[in-house]
MDAnalysis code that builds the backbone (N, CA, C; Angstrom):
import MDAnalysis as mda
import numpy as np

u = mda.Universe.empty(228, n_residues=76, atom_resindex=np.repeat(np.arange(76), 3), trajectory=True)
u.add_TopologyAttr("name", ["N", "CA", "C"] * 76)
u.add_TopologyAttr("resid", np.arange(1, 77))
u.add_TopologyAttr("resname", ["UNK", "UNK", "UNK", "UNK", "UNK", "UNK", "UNK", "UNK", "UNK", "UNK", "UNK", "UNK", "UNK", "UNK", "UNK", "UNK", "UNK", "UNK", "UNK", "UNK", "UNK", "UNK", "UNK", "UNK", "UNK", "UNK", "UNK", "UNK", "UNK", "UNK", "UNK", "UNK", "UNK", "UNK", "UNK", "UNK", "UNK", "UNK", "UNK", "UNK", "UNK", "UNK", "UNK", "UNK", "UNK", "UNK", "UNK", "UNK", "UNK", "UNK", "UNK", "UNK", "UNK", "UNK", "UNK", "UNK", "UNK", "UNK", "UNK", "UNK", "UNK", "UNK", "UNK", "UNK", "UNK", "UNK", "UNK", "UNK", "UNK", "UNK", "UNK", "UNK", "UNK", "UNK", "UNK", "UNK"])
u.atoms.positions = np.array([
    [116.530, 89.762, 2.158],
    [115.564, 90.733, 2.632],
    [114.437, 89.977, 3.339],
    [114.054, 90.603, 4.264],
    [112.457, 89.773, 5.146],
    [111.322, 90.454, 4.393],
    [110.597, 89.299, 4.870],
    [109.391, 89.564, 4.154],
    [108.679, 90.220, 5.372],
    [107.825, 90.938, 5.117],
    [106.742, 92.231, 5.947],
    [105.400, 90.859, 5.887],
    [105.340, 90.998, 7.347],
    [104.183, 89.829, 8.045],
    [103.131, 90.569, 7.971],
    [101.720, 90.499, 7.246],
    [100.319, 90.831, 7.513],
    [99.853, 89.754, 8.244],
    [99.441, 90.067, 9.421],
    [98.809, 88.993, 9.947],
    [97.037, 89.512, 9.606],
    [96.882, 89.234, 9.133],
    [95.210, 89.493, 8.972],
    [94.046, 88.242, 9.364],
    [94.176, 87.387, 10.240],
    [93.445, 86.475, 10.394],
    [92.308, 86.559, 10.892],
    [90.751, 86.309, 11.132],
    [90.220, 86.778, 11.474],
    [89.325, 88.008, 11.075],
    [90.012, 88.575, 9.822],
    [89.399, 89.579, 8.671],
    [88.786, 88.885, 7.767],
    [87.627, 89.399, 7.505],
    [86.422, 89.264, 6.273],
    [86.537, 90.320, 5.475],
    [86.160, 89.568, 4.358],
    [86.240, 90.308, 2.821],
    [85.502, 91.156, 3.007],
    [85.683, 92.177, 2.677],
    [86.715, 92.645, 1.945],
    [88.404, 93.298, 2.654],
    [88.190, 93.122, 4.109],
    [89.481, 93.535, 4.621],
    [90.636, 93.464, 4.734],
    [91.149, 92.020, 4.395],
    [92.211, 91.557, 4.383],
    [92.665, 92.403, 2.757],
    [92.032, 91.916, 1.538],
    [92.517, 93.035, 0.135],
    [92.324, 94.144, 0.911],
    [91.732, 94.800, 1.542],
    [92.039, 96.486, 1.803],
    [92.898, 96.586, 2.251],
    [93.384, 95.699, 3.337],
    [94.789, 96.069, 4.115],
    [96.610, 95.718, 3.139],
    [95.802, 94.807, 2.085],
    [97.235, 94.275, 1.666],
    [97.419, 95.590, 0.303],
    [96.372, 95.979, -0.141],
    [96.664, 97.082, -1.163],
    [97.169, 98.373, -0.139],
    [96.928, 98.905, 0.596],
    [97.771, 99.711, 1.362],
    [98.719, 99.574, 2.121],
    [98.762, 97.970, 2.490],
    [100.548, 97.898, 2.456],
    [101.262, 98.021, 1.388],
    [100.871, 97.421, 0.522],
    [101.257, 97.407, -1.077],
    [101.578, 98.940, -1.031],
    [100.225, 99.664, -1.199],
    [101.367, 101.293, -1.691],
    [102.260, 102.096, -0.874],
    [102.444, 101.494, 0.462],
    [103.144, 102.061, 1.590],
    [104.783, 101.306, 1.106],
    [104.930, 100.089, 0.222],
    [106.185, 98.885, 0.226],
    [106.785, 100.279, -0.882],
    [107.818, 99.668, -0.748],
    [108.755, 100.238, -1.887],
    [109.003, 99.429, -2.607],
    [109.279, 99.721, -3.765],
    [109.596, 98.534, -4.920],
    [110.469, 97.111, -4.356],
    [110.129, 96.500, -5.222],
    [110.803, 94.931, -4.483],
    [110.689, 94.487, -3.478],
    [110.149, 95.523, -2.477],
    [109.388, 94.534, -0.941],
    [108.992, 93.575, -1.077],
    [108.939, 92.465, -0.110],
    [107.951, 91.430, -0.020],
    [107.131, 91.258, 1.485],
    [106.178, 90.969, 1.077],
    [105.036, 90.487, 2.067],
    [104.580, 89.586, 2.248],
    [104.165, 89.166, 3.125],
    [104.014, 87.705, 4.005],
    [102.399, 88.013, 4.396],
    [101.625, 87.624, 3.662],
    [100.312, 87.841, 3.804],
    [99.284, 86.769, 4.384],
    [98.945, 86.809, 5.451],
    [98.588, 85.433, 5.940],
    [96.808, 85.915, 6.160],
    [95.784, 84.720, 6.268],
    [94.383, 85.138, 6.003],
    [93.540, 83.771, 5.852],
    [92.424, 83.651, 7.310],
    [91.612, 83.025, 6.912],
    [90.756, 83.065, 6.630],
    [90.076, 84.011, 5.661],
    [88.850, 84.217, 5.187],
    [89.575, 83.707, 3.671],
    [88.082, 82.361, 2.962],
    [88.366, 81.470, 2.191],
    [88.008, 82.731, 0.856],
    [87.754, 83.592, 0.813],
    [87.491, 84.330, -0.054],
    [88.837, 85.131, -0.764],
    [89.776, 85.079, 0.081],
    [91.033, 85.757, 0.012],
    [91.897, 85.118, -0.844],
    [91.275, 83.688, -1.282],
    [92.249, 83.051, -2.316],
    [91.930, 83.613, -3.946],
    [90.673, 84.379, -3.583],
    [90.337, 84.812, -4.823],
    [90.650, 86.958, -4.782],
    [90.601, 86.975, -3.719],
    [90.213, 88.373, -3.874],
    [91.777, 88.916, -3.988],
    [93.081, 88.265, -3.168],
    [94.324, 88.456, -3.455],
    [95.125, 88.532, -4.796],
    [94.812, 87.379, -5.329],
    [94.890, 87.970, -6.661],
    [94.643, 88.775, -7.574],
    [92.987, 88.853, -7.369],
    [92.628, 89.458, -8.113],
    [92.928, 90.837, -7.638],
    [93.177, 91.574, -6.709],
    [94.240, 92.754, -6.138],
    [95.289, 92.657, -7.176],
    [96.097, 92.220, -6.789],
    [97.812, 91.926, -8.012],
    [97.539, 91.872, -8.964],
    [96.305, 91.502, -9.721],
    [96.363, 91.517, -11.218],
    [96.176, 93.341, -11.421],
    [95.062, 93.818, -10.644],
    [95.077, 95.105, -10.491],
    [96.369, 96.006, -10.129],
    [97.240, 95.482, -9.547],
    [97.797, 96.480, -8.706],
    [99.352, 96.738, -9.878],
    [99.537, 95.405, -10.478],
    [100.756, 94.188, -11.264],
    [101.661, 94.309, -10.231],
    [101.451, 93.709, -8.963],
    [102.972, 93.290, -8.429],
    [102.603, 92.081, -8.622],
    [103.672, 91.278, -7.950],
    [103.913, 89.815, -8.201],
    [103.051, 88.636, -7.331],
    [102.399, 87.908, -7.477],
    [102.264, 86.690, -6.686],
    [103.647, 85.510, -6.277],
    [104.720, 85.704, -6.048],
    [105.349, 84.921, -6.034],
    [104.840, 83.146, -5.109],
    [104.125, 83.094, -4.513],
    [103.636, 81.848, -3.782],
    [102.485, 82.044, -3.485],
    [101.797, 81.292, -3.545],
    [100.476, 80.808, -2.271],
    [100.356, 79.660, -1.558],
    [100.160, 79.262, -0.452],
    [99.727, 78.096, -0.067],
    [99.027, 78.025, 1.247],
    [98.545, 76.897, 1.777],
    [97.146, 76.565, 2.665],
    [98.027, 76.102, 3.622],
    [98.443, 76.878, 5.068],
    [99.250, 76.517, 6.023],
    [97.904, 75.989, 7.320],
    [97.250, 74.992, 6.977],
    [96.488, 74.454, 8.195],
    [95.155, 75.418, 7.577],
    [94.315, 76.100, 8.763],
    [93.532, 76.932, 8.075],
    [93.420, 78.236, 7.471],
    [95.300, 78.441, 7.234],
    [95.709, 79.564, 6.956],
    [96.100, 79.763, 5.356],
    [95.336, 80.915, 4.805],
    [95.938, 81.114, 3.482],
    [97.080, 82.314, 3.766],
    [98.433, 81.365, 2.888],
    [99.832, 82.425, 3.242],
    [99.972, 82.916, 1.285],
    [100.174, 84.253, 1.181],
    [100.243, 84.864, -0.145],
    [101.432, 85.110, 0.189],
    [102.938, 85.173, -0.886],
    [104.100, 85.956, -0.448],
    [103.858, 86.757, -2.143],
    [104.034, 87.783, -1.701],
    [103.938, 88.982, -2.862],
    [104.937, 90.117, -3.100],
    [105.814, 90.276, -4.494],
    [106.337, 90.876, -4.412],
    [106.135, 92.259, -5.006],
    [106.269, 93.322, -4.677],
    [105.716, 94.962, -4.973],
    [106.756, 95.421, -6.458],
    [105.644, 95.683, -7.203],
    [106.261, 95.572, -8.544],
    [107.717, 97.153, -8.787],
    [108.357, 97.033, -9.169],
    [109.369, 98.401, -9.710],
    [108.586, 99.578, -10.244],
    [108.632, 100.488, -9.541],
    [107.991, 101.162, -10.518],
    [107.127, 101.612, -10.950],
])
């Protein structure tokens, strides 16, 4: 399955979490998303979304000045 590209670069907090929680409720279970974001705030505010939301964090990492989240949309 592909992962669904957010390109959100260039978004400040709080926008990038606004946009990934309404992709989030638009995904159908088990989707994944490709959440990309350079606002340095997003390493905190992404999660803390998913702990709210309980889908998955499956990865994070720092691609240059890019934070990439891959997240998977919980069952259910």
């Amino acid at each position: 399955m592909t992962d669904r590209i957010l390109d959100l670069r260039g978004l400040k907090c709080p926008l990038p979490a606004l946009r990934t929680r309404k992709a989030l409720r638009e995904a159908a279970p088990g989707a994944r998303l490709r959440v990309e974001c350079t606002d340095p705030l997003s390493s905190i505010d992404i999660p803390n979304l998913l702990r709210e939301t309980g889908d998955a964090l499956e990865a994070s990492a720092r691609e240059g000045d890019v934070l990439v989240f891959r997240i998977v949309k919980a069952a259910g």
